[in-house]
C-alpha positions in Angstrom: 0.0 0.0 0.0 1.3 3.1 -0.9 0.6 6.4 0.5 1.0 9.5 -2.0 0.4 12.9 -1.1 1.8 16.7 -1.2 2.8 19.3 1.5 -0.5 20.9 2.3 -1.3 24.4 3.4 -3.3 25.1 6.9 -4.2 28.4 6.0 -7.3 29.4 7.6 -6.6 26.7 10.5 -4.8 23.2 10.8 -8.0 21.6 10.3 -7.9 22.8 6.5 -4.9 20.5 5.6 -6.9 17.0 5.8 -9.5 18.8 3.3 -6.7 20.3 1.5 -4.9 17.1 1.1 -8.2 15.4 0.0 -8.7 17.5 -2.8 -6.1 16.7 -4.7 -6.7 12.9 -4.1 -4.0 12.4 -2.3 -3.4 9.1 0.4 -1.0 11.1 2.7 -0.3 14.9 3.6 2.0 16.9 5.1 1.7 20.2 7.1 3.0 22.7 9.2 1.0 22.8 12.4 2.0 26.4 12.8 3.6 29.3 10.7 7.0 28.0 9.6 8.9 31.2 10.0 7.8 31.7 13.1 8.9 30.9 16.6 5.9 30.4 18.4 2.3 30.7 17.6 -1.0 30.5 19.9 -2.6 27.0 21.0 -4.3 25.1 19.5 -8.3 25.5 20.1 -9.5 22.5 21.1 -12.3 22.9 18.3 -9.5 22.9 16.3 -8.5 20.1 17.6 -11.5 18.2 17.1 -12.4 19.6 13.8 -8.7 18.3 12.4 -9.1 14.6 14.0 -13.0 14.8 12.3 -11.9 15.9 8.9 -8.8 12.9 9.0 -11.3 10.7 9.5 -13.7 11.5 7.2 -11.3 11.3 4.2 -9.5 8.1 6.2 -5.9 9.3 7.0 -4.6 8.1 10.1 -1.3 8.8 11.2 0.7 6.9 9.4 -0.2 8.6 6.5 0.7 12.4 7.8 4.1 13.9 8.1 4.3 17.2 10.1 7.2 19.0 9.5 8.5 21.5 12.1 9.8 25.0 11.8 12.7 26.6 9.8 14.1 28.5 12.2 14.7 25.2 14.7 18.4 24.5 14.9 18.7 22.2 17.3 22.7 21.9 16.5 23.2 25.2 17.8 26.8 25.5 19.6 25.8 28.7 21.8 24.1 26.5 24.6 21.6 30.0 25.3 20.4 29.5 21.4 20.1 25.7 21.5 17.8 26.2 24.5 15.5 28.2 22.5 15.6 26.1 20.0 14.9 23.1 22.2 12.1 24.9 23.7 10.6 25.6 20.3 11.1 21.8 19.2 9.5 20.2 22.3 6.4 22.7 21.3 6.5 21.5 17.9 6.3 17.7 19.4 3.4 19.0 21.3 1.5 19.8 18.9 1.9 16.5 16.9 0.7 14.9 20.0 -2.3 17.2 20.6 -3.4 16.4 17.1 -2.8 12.6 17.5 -0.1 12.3 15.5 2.9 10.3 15.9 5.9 11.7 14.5 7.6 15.1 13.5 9.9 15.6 10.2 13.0 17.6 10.8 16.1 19.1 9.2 18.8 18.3 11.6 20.8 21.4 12.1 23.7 23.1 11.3 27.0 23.7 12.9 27.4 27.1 12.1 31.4 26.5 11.2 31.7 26.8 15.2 32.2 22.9 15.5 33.4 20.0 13.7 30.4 17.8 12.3 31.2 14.5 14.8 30.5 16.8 17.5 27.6 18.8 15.7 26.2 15.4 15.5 26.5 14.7 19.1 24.9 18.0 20.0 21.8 17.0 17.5 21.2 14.0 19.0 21.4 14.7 22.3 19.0 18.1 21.9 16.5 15.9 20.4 16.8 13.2 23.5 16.1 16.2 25.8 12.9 17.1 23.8 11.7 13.3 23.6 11.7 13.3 27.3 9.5 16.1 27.5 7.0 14.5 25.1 5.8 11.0 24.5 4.2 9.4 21.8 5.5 10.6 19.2 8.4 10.1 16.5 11.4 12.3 15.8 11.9 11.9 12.2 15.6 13.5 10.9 15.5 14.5 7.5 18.8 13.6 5.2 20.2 17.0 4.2 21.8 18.2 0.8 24.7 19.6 3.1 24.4 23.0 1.9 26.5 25.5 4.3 27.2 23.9 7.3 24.3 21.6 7.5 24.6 18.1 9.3 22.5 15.1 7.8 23.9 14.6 4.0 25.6 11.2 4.8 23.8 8.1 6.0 26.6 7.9 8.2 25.8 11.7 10.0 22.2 10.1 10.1 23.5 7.1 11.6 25.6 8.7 14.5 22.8 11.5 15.9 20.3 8.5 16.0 23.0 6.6 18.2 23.4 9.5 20.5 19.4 10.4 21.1 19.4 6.7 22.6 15.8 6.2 22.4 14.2 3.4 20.6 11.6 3.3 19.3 11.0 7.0 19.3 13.6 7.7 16.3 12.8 7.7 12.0 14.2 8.8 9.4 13.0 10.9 5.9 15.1 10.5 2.8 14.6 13.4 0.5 15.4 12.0 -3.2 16.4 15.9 -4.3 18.9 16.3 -0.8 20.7 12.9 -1.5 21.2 13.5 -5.0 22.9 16.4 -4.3 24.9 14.8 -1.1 26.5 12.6 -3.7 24.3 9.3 -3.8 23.0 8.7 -7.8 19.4 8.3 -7.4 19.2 8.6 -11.2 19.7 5.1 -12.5 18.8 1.8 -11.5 22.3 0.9 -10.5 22.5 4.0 -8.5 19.0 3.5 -7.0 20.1 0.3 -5.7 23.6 1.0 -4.4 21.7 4.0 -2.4 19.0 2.1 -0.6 21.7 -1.0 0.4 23.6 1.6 1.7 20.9 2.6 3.9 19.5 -0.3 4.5 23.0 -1.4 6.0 23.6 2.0 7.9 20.4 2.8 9.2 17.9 -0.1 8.1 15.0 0.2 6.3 12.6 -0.3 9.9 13.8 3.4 10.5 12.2 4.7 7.5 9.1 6.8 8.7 8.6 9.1 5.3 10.0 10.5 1.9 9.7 13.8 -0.3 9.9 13.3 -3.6 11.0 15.7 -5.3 13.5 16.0 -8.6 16.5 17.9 -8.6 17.8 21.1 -10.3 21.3 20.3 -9.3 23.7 17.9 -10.2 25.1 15.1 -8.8 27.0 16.1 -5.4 26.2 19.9 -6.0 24.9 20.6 -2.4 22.2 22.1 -4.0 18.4 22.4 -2.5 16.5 23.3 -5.3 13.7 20.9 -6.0 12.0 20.2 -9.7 8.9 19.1 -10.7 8.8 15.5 -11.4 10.5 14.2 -14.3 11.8 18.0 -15.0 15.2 17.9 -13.6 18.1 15.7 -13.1 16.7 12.8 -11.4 14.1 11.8 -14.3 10.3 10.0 -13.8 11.8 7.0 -13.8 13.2 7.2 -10.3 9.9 8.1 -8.8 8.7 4.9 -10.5 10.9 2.8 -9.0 9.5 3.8 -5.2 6.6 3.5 -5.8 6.9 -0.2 -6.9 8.7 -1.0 -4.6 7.5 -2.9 -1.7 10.4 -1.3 0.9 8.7 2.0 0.5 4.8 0.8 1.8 3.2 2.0 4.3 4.9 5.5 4.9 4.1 8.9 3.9 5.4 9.8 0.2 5.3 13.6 0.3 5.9 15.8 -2.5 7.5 18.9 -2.1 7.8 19.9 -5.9 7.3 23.8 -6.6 4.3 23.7 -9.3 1.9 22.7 -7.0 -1.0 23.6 -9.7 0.0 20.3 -11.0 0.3 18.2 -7.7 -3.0 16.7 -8.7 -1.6 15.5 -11.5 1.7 14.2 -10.5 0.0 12.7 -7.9 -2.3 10.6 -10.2 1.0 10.1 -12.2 2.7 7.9 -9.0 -0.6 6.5 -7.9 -0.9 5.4 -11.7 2.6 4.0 -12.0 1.8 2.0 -8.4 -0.8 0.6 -9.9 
């Protein structure tokens, strides 16, 4: 069973993504449960509440089929311990609010070291923030996105991955998100069969395939190894249909939220019924 969807807006409420995501007939969504760019925003009504859990299950998405992202302005490998505080602070809310809405895992971009540290010990810092904000909040998942490794950014190697899991020390409460346009330009060749392959061994070996709690599939502008976060539509950049094919018929990828994060989205309807088609 595959579960297709797009990154849906909550504009005019979180309880607008379920419809959102129903609209363009997709099997998954994900969302922001508050403003991205923002630090903090207001609680959750409890109507709201209600009114999002009533709307997921009148169009039948339960939580493995939603992927919350949190906020861009989270760096939870800040160095300055006065920084990373704030950013813990604002990562435990962002768990919170997974939780209040019944879901069961949060999709995040690492952090960066800001040049001020070497990676191995950006890495530790990572996963030890994100072990203080588990504690704070049960039930629910922290999901580490893979990185292109623009900048300073930690999470472009399965091996990064690897060692801030290790350090937050918590199973069962740990996942992982592989971003098809941030690997291929971290250097692993998602554009062939061969590549395709040698990619998911590779992380299948490092991190293991009963990690893997989501994917955004998106095409690349870049090339191979560029560091460069530029998604494409599907089948319009460097990564070609193809790929996008090969998840979706693949058994390994069932059962988990495939999210598209393409930057048309007046044709996610239709690239959506593309990869539902090609599932088929």
């Amino acid at each position: 069973m595959k579960y297709i969807g797009a990154h849906v807006s909550i504009s005019g409420g979180v309880e607008n993504a379920p419809l959102n995501a129903a609209a363009l007939g997709a099997t998954a969504f994900a969302l922001f449960t508050k403003n991205q760019r923002q630090w903090s925003a207001p609680p959750f009504r409890e109507e709201q509440i209600a009114a999002f859990k009533e709307n997921c299950r009148k169009f039948n998405y339960t939580p493995e089929q939603i992927l919350p992202h949190d906020s861009y302005l989270i760096n939870l490998g800040q160095p300055d311990p006065e920084k990373r505080e704030r950013a813990l602070k604002a990562f435990v809310e962002e768990l919170e609010r997974c939780r209040q809405l019944g879901l069961d895992r949060l999709n995040f971009h690492p952090g960066s070291t800001l040049k001020l540290v070497s990676e191995s010990e950006g890495c530790r810092i990572i996963g030890e923030t994100v072990r203080q904000a588990l504690d704070e909040v049960p039930g629910v998942t922290a999901v580490f996105e893979n990185t292109a490794g623009q900048g300073s950014n930690l999470g472009y190697t399965f091996e990064q991955l690897a060692m801030m899991l290790e350090c937050v020390d918590r199973p069962g409460r740990v996942g992982v998100c592989i971003d098809t346009c941030h690997a291929f330009a971290a250097g692993y060749d998602l554009s062939s069969a061969e590549g395709f392959e040698q990619c998911f061994s590779a992380f299948d070996s490092i991190i293991g395939f009963d990690l893997l709690r989501g994917m955004h599939l998106n095409d690349a502008k870049g090339v191979l190894g560029q560091r460069l976060d530029r998604h494409e539509s599907l089948g319009k950049g460097n990564l070609g249909f193809d790929l996008f094919k090969r998840i979706v018929t693949d058994s390994r990828f069932d059962r988990i939220p495939l999210i598209l994060e393409t930057p048309d989205e007046t044709i996610w309807k239709d690239e959506i019924a593309a990869l539902q088609h090609s599932a088929v």
